[in-house]
C-alpha positions in Angstrom: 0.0 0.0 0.0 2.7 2.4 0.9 4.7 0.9 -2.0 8.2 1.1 0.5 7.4 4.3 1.4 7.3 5.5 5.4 4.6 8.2 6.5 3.9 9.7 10.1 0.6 8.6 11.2 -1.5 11.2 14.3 -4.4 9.0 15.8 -6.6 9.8 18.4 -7.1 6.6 20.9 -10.2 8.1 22.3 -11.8 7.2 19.0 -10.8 3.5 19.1 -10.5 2.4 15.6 -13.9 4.3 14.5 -15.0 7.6 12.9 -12.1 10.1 13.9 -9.2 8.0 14.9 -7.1 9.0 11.6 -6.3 12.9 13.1 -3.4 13.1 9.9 -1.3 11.1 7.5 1.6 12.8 7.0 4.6 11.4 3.9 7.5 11.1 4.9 9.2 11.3 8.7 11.6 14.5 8.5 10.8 15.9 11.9 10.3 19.7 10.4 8.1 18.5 7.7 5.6 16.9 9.9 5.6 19.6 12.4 4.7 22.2 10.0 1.8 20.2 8.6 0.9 19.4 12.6 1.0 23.3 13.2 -2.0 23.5 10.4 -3.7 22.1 13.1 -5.4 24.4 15.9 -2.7 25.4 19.0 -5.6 25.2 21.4 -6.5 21.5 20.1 -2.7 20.7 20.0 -2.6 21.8 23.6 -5.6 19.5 24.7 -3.6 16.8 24.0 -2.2 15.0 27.0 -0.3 12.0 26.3 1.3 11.1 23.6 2.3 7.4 22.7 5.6 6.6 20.5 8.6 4.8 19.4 12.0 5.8 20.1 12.8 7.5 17.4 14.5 11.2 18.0 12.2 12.8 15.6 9.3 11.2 16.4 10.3 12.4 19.9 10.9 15.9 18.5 7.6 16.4 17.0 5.8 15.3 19.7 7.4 17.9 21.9 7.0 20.7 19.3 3.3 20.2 17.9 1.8 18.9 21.7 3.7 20.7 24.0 1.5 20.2 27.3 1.3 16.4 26.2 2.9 14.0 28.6 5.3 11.3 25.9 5.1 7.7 26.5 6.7 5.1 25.0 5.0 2.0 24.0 5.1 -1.2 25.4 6.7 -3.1 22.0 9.4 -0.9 21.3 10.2 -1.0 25.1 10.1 -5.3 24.6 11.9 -5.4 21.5 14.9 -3.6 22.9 15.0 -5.9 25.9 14.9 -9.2 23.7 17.4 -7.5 21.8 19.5 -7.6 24.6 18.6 -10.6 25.7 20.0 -12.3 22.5 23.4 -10.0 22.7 24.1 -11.8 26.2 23.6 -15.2 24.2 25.1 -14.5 21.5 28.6 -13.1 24.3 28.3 -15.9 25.8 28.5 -18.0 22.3 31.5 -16.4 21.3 33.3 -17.1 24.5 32.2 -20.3 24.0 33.3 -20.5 20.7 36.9 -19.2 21.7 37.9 -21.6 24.4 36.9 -24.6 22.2 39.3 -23.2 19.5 41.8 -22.8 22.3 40.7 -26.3 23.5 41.2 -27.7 19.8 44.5 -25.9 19.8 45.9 -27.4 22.6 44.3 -30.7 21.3 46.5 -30.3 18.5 49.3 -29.4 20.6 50.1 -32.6 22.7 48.9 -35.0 19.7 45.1 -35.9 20.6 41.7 -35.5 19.5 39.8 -33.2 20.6 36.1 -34.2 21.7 33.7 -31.5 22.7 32.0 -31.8 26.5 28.4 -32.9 25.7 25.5 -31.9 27.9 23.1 -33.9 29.3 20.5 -33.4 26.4 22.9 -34.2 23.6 24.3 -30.7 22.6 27.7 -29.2 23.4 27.3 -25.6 24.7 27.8 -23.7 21.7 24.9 -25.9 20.2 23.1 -25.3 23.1 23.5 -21.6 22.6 22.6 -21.1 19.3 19.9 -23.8 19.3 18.5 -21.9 22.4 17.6 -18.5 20.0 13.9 -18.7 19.8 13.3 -20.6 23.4 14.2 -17.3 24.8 11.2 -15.5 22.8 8.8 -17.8 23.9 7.1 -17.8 27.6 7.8 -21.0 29.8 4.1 -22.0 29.5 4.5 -22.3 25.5 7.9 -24.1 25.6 8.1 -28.0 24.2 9.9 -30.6 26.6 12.9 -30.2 24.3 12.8 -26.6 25.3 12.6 -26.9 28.8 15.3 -29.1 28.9 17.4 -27.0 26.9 16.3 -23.4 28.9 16.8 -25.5 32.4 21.0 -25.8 31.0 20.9 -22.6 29.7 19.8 -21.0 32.9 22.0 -23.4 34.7 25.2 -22.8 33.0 24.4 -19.3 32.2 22.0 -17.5 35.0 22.7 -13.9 33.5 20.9 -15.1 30.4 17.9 -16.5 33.4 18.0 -13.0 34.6 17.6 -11.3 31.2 15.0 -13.4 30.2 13.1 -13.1 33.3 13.1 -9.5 33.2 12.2 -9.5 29.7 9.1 -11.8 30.3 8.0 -9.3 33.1 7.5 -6.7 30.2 4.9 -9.0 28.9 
């Protein structure tokens, strides 16, 4: 519909999804452009407006200050859950690396003395870094919705990593 193309979008909550919610559709995302088209609109209505809900943009920040002055800005919920599960998956993906480096150091030394090296296995089959990457999409998913291959796999993970437990934990809270 918007063939690729982004546009600022002003709705008013109060009308939930009926006559009046669409308040402007604005092309585009330029901080000065939309403020001058949100300017067209009444200071006195622009200054009944009281909260504000957005992403975390700067110049979506920006144009909510300018054009709604008196409105208080909040920021919704999913931006706010995205960024945690983002960081969530950064301390998996730390602890993956790590991983990864002391079993080249491990297949070094291997090397070294003349013997094979043979990864540590975990008690469901996978050696840590396959735990670690195979653990990606159990730590979107809430504990209620996990399979018993899951919980198997989050119940090592948390075990052998309980900053990841903490992170996802916190992150589940947002939900």
């Amino acid at each position: 519909m918007s063939d690729g193309e982004l546009y600022t979008i002003l709705t008013n909550k109060a009308a939930k999804g009926r006559k009046g919610s669409i308040v402007a559709i604005v092309a585009g995302t330029k901080a000065e452009t939309v403020i001058d088209v949100l300017q067209k609109i009444h200071v006195n209505l622009r200054k009944k407006v009281r909260e504000i809900t957005l992403d975390m943009a700067a110049n979506i920040e920006l144009i909510a200050k300018r054009a709604f002055p008196n409105a208080t800005r909040v920021t919704d919920r999913f931006h706010v859950q995205q960024l945690a599960s983002e960081a969530l998956q950064k301390i998996r993906i730390k602890h993956k690396w790590e991983a990864l480096d002391a079993e080249n150091e491990a297949i070094e030394l291997a090397n070294t003395i003349n013997t094979e090296y043979i990864p540590r296995m975990l008690p469901n089959g996978d050696t840590l870094i396959q735990l670690l990457a195979r653990s990606r999409y159990v730590l979107y998913k809430k504990e209620k919705d996990w399979t018993e291959n899951q919980k198997q796999r989050a119940t090592l993970l948390f075990e052998l990593c309980p900053d990841i437990k903490q992170a996802y934990d916190l992150t589940m809270s947002l939900s």
